[in-house]
C-alpha atoms as one frame of an Amber mdcrd trajectory, in Angstrom:
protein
-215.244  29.313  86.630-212.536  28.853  89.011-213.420  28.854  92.587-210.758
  30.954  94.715-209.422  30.434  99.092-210.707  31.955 101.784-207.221  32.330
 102.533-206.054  33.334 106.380-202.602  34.604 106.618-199.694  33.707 108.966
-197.168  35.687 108.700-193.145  35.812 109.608-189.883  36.460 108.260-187.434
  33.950 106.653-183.772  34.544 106.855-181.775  34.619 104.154-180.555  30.789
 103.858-181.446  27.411 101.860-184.694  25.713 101.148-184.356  23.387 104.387
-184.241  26.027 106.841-188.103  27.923 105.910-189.028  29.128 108.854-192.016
  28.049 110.391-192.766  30.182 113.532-195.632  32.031 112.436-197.068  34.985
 113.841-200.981  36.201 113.057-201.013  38.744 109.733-203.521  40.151 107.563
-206.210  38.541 105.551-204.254  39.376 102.514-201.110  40.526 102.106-200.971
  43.624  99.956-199.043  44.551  96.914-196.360  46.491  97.341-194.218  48.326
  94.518-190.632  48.552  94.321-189.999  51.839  97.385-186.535  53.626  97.944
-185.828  53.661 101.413-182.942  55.439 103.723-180.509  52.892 105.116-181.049
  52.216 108.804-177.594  51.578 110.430-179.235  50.159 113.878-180.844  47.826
 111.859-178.687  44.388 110.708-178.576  43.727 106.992-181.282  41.212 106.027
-183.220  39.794 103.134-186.859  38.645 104.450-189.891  37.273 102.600-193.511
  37.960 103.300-195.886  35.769 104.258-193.717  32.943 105.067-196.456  30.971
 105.831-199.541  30.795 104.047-202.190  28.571 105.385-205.197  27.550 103.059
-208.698  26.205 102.817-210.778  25.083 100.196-211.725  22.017  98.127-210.290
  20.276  95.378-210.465  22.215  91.964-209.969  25.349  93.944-207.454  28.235
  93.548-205.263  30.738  95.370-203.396  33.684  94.791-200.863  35.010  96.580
-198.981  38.230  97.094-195.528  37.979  98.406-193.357  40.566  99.261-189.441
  39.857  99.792-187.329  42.871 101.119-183.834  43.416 100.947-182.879  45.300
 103.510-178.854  45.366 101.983-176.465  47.469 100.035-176.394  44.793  97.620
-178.525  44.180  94.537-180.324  40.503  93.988-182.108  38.778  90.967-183.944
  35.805  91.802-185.859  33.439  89.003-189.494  31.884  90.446-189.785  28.824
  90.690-192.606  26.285  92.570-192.076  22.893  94.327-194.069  20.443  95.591
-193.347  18.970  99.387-193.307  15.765 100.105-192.864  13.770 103.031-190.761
  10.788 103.098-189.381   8.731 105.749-191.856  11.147 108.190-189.452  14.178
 106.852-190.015  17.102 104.067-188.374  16.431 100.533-189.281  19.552  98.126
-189.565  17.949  94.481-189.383  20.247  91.252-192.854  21.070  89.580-194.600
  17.813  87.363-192.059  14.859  89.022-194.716  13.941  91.907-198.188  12.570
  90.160-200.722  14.982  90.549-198.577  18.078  91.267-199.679  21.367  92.956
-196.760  22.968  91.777-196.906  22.328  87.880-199.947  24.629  88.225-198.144
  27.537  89.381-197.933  31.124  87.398-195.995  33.724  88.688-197.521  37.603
  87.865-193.231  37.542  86.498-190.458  35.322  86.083-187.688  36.873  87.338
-187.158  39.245  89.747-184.410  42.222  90.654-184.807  43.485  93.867-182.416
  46.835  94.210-180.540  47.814  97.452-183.532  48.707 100.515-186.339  48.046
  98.628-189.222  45.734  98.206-190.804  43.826  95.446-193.732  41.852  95.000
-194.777  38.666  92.908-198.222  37.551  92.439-198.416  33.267  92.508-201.610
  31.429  91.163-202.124  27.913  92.294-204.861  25.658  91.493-205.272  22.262
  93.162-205.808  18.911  91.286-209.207  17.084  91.809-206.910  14.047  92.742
-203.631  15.177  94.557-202.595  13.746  97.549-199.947  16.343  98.282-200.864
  19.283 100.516-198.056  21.704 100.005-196.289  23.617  97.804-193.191  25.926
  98.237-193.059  29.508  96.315-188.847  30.237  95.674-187.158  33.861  94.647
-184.256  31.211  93.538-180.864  33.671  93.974-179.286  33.325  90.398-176.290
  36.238  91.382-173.232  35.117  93.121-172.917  36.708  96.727-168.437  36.986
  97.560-167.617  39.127 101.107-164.331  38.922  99.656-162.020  38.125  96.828
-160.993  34.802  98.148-164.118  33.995  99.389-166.568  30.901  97.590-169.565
  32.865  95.909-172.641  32.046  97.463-176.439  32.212  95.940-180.126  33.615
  98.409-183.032  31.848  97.267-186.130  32.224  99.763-189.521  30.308 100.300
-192.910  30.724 101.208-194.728  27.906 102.372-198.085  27.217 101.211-200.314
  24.661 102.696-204.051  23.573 101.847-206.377  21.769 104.149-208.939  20.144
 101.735-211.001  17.644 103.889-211.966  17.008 107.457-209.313  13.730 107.906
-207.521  14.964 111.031-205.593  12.956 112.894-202.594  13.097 115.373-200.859
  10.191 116.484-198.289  10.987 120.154-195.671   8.643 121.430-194.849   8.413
 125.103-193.800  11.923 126.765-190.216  11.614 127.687-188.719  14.123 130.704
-185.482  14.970 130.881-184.013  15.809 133.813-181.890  19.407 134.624-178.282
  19.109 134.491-176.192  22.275 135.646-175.883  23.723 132.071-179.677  23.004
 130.996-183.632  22.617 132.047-185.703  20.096 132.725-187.164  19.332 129.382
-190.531  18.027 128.634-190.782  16.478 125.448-192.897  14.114 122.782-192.873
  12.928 119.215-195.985  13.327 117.377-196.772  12.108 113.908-199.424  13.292
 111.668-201.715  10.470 110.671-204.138  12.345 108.919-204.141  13.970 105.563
-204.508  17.349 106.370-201.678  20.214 107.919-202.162  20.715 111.558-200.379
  23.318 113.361-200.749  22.272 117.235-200.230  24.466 119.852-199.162  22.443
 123.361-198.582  22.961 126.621-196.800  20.906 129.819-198.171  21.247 133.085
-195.608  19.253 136.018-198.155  17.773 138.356-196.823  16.642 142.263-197.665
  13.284 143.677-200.752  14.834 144.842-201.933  15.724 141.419-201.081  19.771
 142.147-199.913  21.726 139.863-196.314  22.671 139.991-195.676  24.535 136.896
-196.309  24.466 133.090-194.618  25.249 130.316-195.291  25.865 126.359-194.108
  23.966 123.903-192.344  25.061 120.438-194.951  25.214 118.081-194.491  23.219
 114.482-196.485  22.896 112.021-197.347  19.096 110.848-197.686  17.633 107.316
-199.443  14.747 106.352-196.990  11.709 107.326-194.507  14.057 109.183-193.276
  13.255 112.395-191.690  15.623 114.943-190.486  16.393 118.231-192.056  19.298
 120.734-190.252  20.017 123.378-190.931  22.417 126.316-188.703  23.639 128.911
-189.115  23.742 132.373-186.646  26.346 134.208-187.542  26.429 137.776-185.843
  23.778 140.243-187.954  21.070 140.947-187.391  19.567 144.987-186.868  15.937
 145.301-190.381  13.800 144.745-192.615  11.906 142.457-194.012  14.200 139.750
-196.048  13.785 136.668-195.872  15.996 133.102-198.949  16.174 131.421-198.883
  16.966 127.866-201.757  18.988 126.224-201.985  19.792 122.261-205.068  22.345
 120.752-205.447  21.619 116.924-208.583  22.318 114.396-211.246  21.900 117.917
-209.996  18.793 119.017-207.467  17.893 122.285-204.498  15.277 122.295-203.572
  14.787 125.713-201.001  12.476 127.421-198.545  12.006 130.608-195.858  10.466
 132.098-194.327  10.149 135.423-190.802  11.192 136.600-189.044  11.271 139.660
-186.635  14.187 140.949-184.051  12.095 143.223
C-alpha cells in the first residue's frame, strides 16, 4: 500500500509568464487545497485581467516510497478562452541554478511518476478548473523537486500584426525526505545609499544540504557601541539542494557618519545561521 504526505500548503499566485519566472513568495494556505469545478463568474472591471494558479508552492514531507496528491486550481480571470496539456518536470540544479528537465531524462525521476486526474485542460473565460496530480517518490532519487505545468497549447495575438504568444503555468512541488540540513553563507556585503537607492544589506547563501530550506532572515545595523540602530527583513527564497542565492535587505533610514556593524540572522527547520560585517558611513 502506498503511503501518502502530510502535506502543508503554501500558497500564492503565479502570473501568467514562462517556466523561469514561478513565483516563489509564498504566503500560508490551507492544509489542502480543495477541488473546485469549472464556476461562471461576472466580469469584474476594477479587477486587471489575469491567469493565476493555485498553490504555487507546495511544500512536502515524507520518506522515500511515499506519495502525494495534489489539487490545483488555475483561474482565468480573462475574456479569452485557454487549453493547456499537463505535463511534469523534474528540477535540477546546475551550476548552483534551477534547470527543469522533461519527465524520465534525469536517473531516478520524480516526474516520470506523475498522473494527472486529465490530460488536457480548457479553461473558459472567468472560470476555474482543477487537476488532480499523483506523485510518488523513488526509493533512490536524489532530486527533490518537481514542477506541475498547464503547458498553453493556443496561440495568444493582441493584434493582427502581433507574434502569437503561448501561457503555460507551474506549481512547484518540493519534498523534504531526510534530516541533512545544511546552509552554507558567504561574507555579508553592505552597500552603501546613493541618492536614488538604500543602503542594502546583503549575502549569498548556498544550500549544502540535501533537503529544501526556505529561510526567513533578518538585518539588524548595530553602532560602534553594539546598539541597535535599525533592522531590516530580508526577501525570502526558497533554497534547493546545491542552489545558491542572494538575500538582500534594505535599509531606508539615513544612517549619520560612524562605524557600524550589520548582523545577519536566518530561521530555517529550528536551527540559526548567523553572521556580520562591519561598515563605515563616511
Amino acid at each position: 500500500m502506498t503511503k501518502i504526505f502530510k502535506v502543508p500548503i503554501l500558497v500564492a499566485g503565479i502570473a501568467l509568464g514562462a517556466l523561469s519566472t514561478f513565483a516563489q513568495k509564498p504566503a500560508p494556505g490551507p492544509q489542502s487545497a480543495p477541488a473546485l469545478p469549472a464556476v461562471q463568474r461576472g466580469a469584474d472591471e476594477s479587477i486587471p485581467p489575469s491567469i493565476s494558479l493555485s498553490p504555487a508552492v507546495v511544500m512536502a514531507r515524507g520518506s522515500f516510497g511515499q506519495g502525494l496528491t495534489q489539487t490545483l486550481t488555475l483561474n482565468n480571470k480573462t475574456g479569452t478562452e485557454f487549453a493547456f496539456e499537463m505535463e511534469a518536470q523534474d528540477v535540477v540544479i546546475k551550476d548552483g541554478k534551477r534547470t527543469f528537465v522533461s519527465a524520465g531524462e534525469t536517473e531516478h525521476s520524480i516526474a516520470s511518476s506523475a498522473v494527472f486526474s486529465q490530460k488536457t485542460v480548457l479553461v473558459k473565460p472567468n472560470s476555474s478548473v482543477s487537476v488532480d496530480v499523483r506523485l510518488t517518490i523513488p526509493a533512490e532519487t536524489q532530486l527533490r523537486a518537481v514542477v506541475a505545468v498547464f503547458k498553453g497549447t493556443n496561440r495568444i495575438q493582441s493584434s493582427a500584426s502581433a507574434v502569437g504568444m503561448t501561457a503555460s503555468l507551474g506549481a512547484l512541488i518540493t519534498f523534504n525526505l531526510t534530516q541533512n540540513i545544511k546552509l552554507q553563507p558567504e561574507e555579508v556585503r553592505v552597500t552603501p545609499a546613493t541618492d536614488t537607492a538604500n543602503l542594502t544589506i546583503s549575502q549569498w547563501i548556498a544550500n549544502a544540504g540535501t533537503e529544501p530550506v526556505l529561510p526567513e532572515g533578518l538585518a539588524a545595523v548595530l553602532n560602534s557601541k553594539g546598539g541597535l540602530v535599525g533592522k531590516s527583513p530580508f526577501e525570502s527564497k526558497r533554497l534547493l539542494p546545491g542552489e545558491r542565492l542572494e538575500f538582500i535587505a534594505e535599509y531606508s533610514d539615513q544612517l549619520p557618519p560612524g562605524d557600524y556593524k550589520a548582523l545577519c540572522s536566518f530561521q530555517f527547520e529550528g536551527q540559526t545561521l548567523t553572521s556580520n560585517g562591519v561598515f563605515k558611513i563616511p
